[in-house]
Z-matrix of the N, CA and C atoms (Angstrom, degrees):
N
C 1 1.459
C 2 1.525 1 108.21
N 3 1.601 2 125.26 1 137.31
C 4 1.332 3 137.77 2 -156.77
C 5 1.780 4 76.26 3 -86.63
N 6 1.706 5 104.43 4 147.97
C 7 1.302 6 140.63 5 144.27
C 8 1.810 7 98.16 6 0.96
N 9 1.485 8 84.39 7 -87.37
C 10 1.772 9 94.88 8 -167.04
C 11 1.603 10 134.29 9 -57.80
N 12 1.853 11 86.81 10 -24.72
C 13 1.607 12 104.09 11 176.72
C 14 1.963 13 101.89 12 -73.69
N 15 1.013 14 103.22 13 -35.72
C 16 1.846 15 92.95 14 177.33
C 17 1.470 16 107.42 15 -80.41
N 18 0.992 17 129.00 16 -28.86
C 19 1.804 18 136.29 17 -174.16
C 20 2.121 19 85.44 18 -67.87
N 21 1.275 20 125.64 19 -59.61
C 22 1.225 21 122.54 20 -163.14
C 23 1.530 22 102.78 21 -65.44
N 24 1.706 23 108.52 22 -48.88
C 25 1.494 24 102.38 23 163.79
C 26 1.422 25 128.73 24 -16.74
N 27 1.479 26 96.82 25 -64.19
C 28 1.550 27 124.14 26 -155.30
C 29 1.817 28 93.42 27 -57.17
N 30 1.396 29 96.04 28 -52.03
C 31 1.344 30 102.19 29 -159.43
C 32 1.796 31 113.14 30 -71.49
N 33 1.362 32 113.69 31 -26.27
C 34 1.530 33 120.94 32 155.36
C 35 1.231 34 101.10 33 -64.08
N 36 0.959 35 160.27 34 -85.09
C 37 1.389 36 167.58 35 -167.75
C 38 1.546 37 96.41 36 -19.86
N 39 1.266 38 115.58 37 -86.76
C 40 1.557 39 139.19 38 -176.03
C 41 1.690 40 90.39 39 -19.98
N 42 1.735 41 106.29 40 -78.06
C 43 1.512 42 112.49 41 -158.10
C 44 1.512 43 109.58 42 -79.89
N 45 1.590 44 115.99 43 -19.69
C 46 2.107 45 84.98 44 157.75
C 47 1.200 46 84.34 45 -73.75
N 48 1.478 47 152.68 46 -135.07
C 49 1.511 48 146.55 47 -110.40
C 50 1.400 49 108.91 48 -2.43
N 51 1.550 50 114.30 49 -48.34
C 52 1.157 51 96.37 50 -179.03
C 53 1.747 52 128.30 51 -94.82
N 54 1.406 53 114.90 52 12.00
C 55 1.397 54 137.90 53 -174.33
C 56 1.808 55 76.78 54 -80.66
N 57 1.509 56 114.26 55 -81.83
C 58 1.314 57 131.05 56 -166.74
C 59 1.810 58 97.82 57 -30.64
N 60 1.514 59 113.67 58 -56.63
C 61 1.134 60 110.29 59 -155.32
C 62 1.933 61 106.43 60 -51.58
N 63 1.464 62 91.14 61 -40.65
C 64 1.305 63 100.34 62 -165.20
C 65 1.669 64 124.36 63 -81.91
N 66 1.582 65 111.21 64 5.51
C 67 1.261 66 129.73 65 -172.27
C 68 1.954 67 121.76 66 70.01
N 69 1.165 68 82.37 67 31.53
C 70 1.417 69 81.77 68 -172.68
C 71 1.889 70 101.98 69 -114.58
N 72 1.461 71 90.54 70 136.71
C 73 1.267 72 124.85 71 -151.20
C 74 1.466 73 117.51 72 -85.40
N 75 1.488 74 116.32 73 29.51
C 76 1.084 75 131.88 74 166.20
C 77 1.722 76 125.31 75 -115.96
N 78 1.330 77 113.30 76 157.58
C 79 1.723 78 113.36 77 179.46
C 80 1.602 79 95.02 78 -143.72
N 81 1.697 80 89.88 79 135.83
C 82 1.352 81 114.37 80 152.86
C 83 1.364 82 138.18 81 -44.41
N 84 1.433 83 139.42 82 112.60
C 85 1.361 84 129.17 83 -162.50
C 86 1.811 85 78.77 84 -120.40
N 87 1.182 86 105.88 85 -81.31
C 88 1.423 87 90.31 86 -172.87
C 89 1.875 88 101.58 87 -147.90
N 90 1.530 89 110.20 88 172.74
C 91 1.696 90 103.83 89 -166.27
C 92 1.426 91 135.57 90 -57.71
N 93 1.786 92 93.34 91 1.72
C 94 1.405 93 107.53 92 155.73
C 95 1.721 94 128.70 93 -145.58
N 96 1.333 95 103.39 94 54.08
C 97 1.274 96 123.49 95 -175.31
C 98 1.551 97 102.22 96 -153.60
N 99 1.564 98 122.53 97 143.51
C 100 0.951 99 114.27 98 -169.56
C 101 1.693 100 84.91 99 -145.04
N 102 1.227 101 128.11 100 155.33
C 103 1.411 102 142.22 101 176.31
C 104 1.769 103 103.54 102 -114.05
N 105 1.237 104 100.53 103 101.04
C 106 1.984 105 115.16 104 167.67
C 107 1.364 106 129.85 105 -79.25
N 108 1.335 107 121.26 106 96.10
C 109 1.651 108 104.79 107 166.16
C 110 1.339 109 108.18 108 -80.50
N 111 1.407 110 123.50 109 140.22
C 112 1.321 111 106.34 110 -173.86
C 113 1.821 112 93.93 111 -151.25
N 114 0.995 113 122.60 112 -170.80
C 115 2.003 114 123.43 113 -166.32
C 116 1.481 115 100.84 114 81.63
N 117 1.344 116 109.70 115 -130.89
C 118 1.056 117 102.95 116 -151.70
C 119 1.767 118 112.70 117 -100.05
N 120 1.361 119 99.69 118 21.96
C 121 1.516 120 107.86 119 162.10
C 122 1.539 121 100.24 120 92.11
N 123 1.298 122 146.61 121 -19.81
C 124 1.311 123 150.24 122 -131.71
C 125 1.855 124 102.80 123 -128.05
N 126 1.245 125 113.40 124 -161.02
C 127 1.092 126 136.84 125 -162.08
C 128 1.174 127 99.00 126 -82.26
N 129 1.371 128 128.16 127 -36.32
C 130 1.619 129 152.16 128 -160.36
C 131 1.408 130 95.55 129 -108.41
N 132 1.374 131 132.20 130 9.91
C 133 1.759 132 127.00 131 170.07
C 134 1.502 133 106.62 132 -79.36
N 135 1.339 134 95.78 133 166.51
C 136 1.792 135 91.73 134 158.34
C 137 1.044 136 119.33 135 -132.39
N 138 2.137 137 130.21 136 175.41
C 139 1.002 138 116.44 137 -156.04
C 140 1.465 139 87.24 138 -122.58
N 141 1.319 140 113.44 139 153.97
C 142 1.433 141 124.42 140 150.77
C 143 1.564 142 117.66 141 -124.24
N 144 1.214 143 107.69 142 141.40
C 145 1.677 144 119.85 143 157.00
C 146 1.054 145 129.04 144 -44.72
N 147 1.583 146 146.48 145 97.29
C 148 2.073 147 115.25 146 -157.03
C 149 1.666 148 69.46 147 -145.13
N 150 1.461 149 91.76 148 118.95
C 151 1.351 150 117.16 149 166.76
C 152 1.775 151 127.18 150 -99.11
N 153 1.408 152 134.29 151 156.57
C 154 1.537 153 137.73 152 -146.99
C 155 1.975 154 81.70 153 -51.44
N 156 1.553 155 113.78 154 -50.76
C 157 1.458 156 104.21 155 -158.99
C 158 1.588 157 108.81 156 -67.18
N 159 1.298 158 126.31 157 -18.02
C 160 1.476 159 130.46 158 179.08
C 161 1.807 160 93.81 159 -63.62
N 162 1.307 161 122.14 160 -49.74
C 163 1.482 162 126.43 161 -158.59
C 164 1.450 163 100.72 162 -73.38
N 165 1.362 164 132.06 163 -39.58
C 166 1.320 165 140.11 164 -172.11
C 167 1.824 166 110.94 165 -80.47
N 168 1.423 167 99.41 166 -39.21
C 169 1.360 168 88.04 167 -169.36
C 170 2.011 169 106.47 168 -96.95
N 171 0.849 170 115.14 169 3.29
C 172 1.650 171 123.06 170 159.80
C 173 1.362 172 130.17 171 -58.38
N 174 1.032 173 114.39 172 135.09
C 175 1.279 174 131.73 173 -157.73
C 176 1.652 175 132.08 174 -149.62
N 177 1.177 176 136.35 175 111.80
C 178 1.516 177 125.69 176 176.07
C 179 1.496 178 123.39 177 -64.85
N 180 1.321 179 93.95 178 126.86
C 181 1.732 180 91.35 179 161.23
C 182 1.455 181 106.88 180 -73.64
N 183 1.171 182 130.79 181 157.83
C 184 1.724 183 123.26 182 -177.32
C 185 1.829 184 85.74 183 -109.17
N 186 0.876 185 123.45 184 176.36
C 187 1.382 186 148.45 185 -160.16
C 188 1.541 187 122.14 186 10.97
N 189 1.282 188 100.23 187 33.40
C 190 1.706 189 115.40 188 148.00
C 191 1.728 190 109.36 189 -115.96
N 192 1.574 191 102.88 190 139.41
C 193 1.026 192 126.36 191 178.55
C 194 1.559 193 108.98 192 -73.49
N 195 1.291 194 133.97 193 -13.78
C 196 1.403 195 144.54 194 -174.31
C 197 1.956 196 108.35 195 -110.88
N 198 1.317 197 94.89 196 136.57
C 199 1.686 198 76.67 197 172.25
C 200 2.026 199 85.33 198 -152.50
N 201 1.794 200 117.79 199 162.18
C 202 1.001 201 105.23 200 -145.61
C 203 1.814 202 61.80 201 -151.57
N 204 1.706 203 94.83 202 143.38
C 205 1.564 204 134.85 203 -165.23
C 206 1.420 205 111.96 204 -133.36
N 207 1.277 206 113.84 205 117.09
C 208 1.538 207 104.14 206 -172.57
C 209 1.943 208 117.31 207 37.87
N 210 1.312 209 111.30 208 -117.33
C 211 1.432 210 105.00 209 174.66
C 212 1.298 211 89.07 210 -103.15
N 213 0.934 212 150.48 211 36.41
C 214 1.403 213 125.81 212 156.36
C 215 1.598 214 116.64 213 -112.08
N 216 1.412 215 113.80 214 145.16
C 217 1.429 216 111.09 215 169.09
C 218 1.343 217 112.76 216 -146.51
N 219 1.325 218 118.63 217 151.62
C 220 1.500 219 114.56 218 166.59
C 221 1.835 220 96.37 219 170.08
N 222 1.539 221 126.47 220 -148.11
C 223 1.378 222 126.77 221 -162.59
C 224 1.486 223 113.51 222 -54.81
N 225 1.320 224 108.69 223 122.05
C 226 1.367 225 91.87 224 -155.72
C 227 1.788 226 114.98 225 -80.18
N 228 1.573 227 117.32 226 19.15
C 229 1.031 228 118.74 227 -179.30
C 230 1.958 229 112.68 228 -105.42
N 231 1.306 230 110.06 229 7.55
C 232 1.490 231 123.57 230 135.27
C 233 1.346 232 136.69 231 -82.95
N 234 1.398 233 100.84 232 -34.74
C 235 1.390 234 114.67 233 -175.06
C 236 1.861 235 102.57 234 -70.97
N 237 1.315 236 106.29 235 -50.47
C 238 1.936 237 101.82 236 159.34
C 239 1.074 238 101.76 237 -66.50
N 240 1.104 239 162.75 238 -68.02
C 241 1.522 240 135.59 239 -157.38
C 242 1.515 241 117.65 240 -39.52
N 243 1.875 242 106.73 241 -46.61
C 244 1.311 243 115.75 242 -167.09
C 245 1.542 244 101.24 243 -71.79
N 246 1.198 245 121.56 244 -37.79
C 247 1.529 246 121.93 245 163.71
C 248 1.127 247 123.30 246 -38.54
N 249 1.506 248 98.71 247 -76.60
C 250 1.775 249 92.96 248 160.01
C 251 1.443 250 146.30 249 -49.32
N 252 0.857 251 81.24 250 -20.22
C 253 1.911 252 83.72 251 171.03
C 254 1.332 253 119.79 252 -90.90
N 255 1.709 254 116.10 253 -32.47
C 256 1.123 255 138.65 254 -158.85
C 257 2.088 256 89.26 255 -76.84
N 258 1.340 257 117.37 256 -53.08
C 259 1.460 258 138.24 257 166.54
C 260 1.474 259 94.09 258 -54.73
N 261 1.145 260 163.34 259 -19.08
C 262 1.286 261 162.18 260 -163.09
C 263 1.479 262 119.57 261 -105.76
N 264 1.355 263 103.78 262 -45.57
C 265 1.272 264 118.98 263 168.32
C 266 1.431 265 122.16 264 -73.08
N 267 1.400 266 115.78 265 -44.81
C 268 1.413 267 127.80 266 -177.25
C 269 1.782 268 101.82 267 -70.58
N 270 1.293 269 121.27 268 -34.51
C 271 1.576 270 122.72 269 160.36
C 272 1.226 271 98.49 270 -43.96
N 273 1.078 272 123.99 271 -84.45
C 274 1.565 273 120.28 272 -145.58
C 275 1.430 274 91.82 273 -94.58
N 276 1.191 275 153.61 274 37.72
C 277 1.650 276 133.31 275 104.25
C 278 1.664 277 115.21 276 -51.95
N 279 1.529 278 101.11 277 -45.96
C 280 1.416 279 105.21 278 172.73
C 281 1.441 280 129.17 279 -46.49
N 282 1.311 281 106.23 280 -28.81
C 283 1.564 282 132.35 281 -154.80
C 284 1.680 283 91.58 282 -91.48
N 285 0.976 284 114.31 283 -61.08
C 286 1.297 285 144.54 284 -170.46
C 287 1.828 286 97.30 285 -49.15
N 288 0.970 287 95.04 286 -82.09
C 289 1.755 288 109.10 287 -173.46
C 290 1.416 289 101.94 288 -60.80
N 291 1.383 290 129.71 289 -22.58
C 292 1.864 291 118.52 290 167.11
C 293 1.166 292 99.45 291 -59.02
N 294 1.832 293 113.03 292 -64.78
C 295 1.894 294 118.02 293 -172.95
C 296 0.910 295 128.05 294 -16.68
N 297 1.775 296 107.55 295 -54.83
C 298 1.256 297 134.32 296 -148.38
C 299 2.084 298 98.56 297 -97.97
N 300 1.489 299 119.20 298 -24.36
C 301 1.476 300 132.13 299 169.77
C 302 2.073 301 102.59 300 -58.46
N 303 1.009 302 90.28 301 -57.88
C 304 1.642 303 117.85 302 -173.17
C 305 1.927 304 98.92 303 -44.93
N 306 1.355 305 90.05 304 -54.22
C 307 1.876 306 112.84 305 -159.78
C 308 1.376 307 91.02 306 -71.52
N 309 0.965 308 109.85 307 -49.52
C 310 2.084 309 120.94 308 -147.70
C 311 1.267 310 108.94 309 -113.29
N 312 1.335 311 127.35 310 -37.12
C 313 1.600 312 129.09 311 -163.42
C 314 1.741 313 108.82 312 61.55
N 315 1.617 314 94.40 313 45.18
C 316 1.472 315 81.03 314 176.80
C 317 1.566 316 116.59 315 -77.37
């Protein structure tokens, strides 16, 4: 594995630990892929793939109660949460991998 591919490792690694720590129901695939459990949070949830362009190109309809994310759809005040977080996370990979450019010259 190249230099940068274990440095990016490291740095997925680092921030699920702290996804996990915090109960939040997403995993790192890579700095622009994100893995979603989403429904009812549980064993019985499901996952979707929601990649940087799923987060960017999303959007609310305003006066529907439903709004739909990659393949997922349903209340649309989960469906922003998962946005938001999903946009939250992909920041600070961003954040993360500058630090670590700055530190390392990876």
């Amino acid at each position: 594995m190249a230099k940068s591919n274990k440095t990016l490792q490291k740095i997925y690694d680092e921030m699920q630990e702290v996804l996990n720590e915090e109960g939040i129901p997403i995993s790192i695939i890579s700095k622009d892929k994100l893995k979603v459990c989403w429904g009812d949070y549980t064993k019985d949830g499901k996952f979707e793939i929601i990649t940087r362009k799923d987060v960017n190109n999303f959007s609310l309809t305003f006066g529907s109660d439903f709004a739909s994310f990659g393949k997922m759809s349903g209340d649309w005040r989960e469906i922003q949460e998962i946005v938001d977080s999903c946009e939250t996370i992909f920041d600070m990979i961003d954040e993360k991998i500058e630090k670590y450019k700055k530190e390392k010259d990876i």
